[in-house]
N, C-alpha and C positions, 0 to 999 in steps of 0.2 A: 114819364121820362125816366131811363134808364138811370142809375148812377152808374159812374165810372169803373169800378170794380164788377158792375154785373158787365158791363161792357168788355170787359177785359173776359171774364168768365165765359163770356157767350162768344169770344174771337174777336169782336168787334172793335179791337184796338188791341195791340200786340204787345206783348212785354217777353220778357224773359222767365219762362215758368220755372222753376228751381224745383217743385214739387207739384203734383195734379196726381186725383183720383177719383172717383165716383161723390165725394162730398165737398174736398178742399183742391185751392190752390195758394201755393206759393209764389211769390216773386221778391226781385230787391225793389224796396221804397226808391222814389226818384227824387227823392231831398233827405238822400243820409244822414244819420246825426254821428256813428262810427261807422269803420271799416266794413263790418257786415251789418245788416240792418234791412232783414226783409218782412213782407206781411205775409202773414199766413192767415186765410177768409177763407168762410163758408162759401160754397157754392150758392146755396141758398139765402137769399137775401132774407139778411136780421140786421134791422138798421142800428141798436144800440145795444151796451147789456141791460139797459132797459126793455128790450123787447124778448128777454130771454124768457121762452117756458117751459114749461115741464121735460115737452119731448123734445129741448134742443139738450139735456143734459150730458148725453151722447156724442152730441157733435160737437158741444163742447171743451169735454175732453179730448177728443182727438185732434181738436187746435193746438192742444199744447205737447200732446203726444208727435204729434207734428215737426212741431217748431224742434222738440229736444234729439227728434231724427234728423233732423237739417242740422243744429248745430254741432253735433256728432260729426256730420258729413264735411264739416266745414274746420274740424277741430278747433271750438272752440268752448268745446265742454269743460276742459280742466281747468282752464284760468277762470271760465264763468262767463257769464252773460247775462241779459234782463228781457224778462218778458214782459210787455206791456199793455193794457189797454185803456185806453181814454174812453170814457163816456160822454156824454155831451158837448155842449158850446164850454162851457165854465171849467171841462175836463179836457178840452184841447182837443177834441174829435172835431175833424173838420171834414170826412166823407161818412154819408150817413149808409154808411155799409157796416157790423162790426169786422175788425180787424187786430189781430193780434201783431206788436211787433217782435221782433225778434233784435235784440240788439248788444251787440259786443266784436270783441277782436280787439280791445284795449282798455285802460281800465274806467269803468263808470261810476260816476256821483249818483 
């Protein structure tokens, strides 16, 4: 069974892509925590950063390479923002897809 973000990846449920290319896609989260707050995912399915190996070290970097050209795009580079990632059940990952957030547009704890 598919997870949800491969589903989104593959077309299979539609979102709003904010970024797409040969590796990642962007979109916004659909349970914001601020004004902007989007995920940026591997195309290819890496269920935690537990499952990170040698040859995703590439991909990812360019997660966060990613996220810091969106929030340029989005200007929210100068006041700041946070990037995120939950690892498991105990780290608040609740799709076992990894995912980076992208989170800011006001000020964070």
């Amino acid at each position: 069974m598919a997870c949800v973000f491969c589903k989104i990846i593959n077309k299979e449920i539609s979102t709003d892509i904010i970024f797409e290319n040969d590796n990642v896609v962007a979109f916004n989260d659909i349970n914001p925590i601020a004004p902007v707050h989007v995920l940026v995912i591997p195309k290819r399915h890496i269920g935690s950063v537990i499952d990170i190996e040698n040859e995703d070290v590439n991909l990812m970097g360019e997660l966060i390479f990613v996220a810091k050209k969106i929030a340029d795009n989005l200007n929210i580079s100068q006041k700041g923002y946070k990037l995120l990632l939950r690892v498991g059940k105990d780290g608040g990952q609740e799709i076992q897809h990894i995912h980076l957030h992208l989170i800011g547009g006001k000020k964070l704890d």
